[in-house]
C-alpha angles and dihedrals in degrees: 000000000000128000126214120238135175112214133210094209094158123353118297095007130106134170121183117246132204111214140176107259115264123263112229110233134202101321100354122114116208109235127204100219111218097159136045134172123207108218126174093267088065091050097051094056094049085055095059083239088109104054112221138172100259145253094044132158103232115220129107103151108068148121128220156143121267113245109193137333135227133215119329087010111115115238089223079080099063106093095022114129100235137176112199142214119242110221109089094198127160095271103066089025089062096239096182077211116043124202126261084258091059096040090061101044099262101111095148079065101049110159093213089046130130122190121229106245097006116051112034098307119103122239150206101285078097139076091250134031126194107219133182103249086231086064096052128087133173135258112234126226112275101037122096118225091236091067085037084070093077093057087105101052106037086052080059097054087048083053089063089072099046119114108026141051128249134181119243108254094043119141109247110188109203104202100214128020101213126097108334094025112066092046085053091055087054080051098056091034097058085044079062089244125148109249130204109188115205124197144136092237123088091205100047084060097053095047082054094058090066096045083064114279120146095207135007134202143180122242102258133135095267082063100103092041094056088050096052095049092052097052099039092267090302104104142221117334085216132359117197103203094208093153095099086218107134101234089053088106088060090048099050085052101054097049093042120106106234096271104031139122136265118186119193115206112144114093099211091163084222126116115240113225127187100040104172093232092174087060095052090046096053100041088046089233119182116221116198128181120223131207131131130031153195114285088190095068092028091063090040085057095047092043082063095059088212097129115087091226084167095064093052093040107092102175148350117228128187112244097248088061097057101123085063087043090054094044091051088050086049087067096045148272130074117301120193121197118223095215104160137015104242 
């Protein structure tokens, strides 16, 4: 049997490739992709913006059945509907020495990790994916795995929120109402947390709105000035910058209260020039970076259906016409990829 696999040889170049199904080894499961979401880390590294180790299968965001197991994987898990995690570390891929990373508790961090879709790892952009069995979990009766496809990224917006406190009630600013944003102002919404959506496009604001933003506003220059006036001159108790510009950052500083959080989410690839370090020291700012998220909490949100996934999802493309799927994401909006029949 072959297995069908579309392959980032060079940016922005893909060819599909035919190969033999993979083989499951020592605590690996072997996953029939059927969906597949395209997200702006996928694009930058089309682009050639995000550098890789090629060729590489894209795909990090899917849902699936397992397939079959390999050794130490229970077969309870073979027919079972999944979503998976991305990080292959020591700890689910059973190191009998794990890194000084894992050994500390930071296994998003292993030193010895690949990323499914992204570092040296293929991903779901293919009929089959080979997963470790610790970064699968089961999709529960009742949700599609259509909807299961969000699983990744909405663990990444609940991610946003991870390592500091904040008071409900607090002003959170998401730079950037596309892919990751607007499921980070669900997030914040459902935190009970007031949420100001920026973006350059009146519909994605508008399609905020309804993901739970109380205003929205485009990035122009009046920006600060709208967020001081709304909070009294101080400023935004937290500003996610998830609009993978590269000035995002700049702009996140300058709407920001001293004291305040920024939270960088977005992947552009790019490097930021022109950070106004004097302004972060002064007003005592603390910049966090953002990747990776819970699924726990991620899969809890979906089983409550409250997310409208319709409204971000802008079109469903086959697998074997990815390179048009990637060029319409390109443009906004959520593409999911049909990869496989259930």
């Amino acid at each position: 049997m072959k297995s069908t696999a579309m392959v980032l040889t060079a940016p922005e170049t893909i060819i599909k490739e035919e190969k033999p199904v993979p083989e499951p080894g020592p605590n690996y499961a072997r996953v029939k992709v059927i969906w597949a979401g395209i997200c702006s880390t996928d694009l930058a590294i089309y682009s050639g913006d995000y550098k890789v180790q090629l060729p590489l299968v894209l795909g990090h965001e899917f849902s699936g059945i397992v397939e079959a197991v390999g050794p130490g994987v229970s077969p309870n898990w073979v027919g079972k509907p999944v979503v998976g995690e991305i990080n292959d570390t020591c700890l689910v891929t059973g190191d009998p020495a794990p890194c000084a990373a894992c050994m500390r508790g930071l296994p998003h961090h292993c030193i010895r990790r690949t990323v499914l879709g992204i570092d040296r790892h293929d991903g779901a952009f293919a009929e089959h994916a080979l997963i470790p069995h610790g970064n699968l979990h089961r999709v529960q009766e009742g949700l599609s795995l259509r909807e299961a496809a969000f699983a990744e990224p909405l663990a990444a917006a609940f991610q946003a929120f991870v390592g500091f406190h904040i008071e409900p009630g607090s002003l959170v600013v998401v730079l950037g109402a596309g892919r990751l944003g607007l499921l980070i102002t669900a997030v914040a919404k459902d935190k009970n947390l007031k949420v100001i959506a920026v973006d350059p496009n009146e519909k994605q604001r508008e399609t905020a709105m309804k993901f739970g933003a109380s205003e929205c506003f485009a990035p122009d220059g009046s920006l600060p000035e709208k967020i001081k006036r709304l909070t009294e001159g101080l400023g935004a108790d937290v500003v996610v910058e998830a609009s993978s510009h590269p000035e995002g950052l700049n702009t996140a500083i300058n709407i920001v209260r001293p004291q305040g959080i920024v939270v960088q989410k977005s992947t552009p690839g790019l490097v930021s020039g022109g950070i106004d370090i004097t302004r972060i020291a002064v007003n005592e700012i603390r910049i966090q970076g953002s990747r990776c998220g819970p699924f726990k909490e991620s899969m809890a949100m979906l089983d409550r259906h409250i997310l409208p996934l319709d409204e971000m999802i802008r079109g469903e493309y086959p697998l074997d016409r990815l390179r048009e799927a990637l060029e319409d994401a390109a443009k906004g909006g959520k593409i999911l990829i049909r990869v496989s029949e259930e």
